[in-house]
N, C-alpha and C positions, 0 to 999 in steps of 0.2 A: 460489448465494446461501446464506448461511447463516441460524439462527433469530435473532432481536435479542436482542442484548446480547453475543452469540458472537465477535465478530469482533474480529481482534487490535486493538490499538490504541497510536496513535505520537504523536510529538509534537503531530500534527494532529489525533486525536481518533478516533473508530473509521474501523475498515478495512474496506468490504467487497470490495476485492477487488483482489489485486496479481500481478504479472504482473516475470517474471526477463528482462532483456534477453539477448539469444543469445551473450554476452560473458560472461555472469555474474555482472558488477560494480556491476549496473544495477540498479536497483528500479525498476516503476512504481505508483506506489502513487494509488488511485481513492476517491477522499472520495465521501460521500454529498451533498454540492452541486454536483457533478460536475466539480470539479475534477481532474488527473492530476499528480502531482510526482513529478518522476524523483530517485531519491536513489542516493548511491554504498552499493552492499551495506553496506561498513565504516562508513556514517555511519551506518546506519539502527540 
């Protein structure tokens, strides 16, 4: 967890916490309303 306001931030608004799928190519990226969107590395 990081301290508020720290945390990268994407199209969807802050990030606390993202995760590389085992391929590389994968983002999984974790909103704070607990959604997960997977984005390709190159889109993000």
């Amino acid at each position: 967890m990081t301290r508020p306001g720290t945390e990268p931030v994407s199209r969807y608004g802050p990030v606390p916490s993202l995760a590389y799928a085992p391929d590389g190519a994968t983002l999984a990226i974790g909103a704070r309303d607990g959604v997960v969107r997977r984005n390709a590395v190159d889109d993000w």
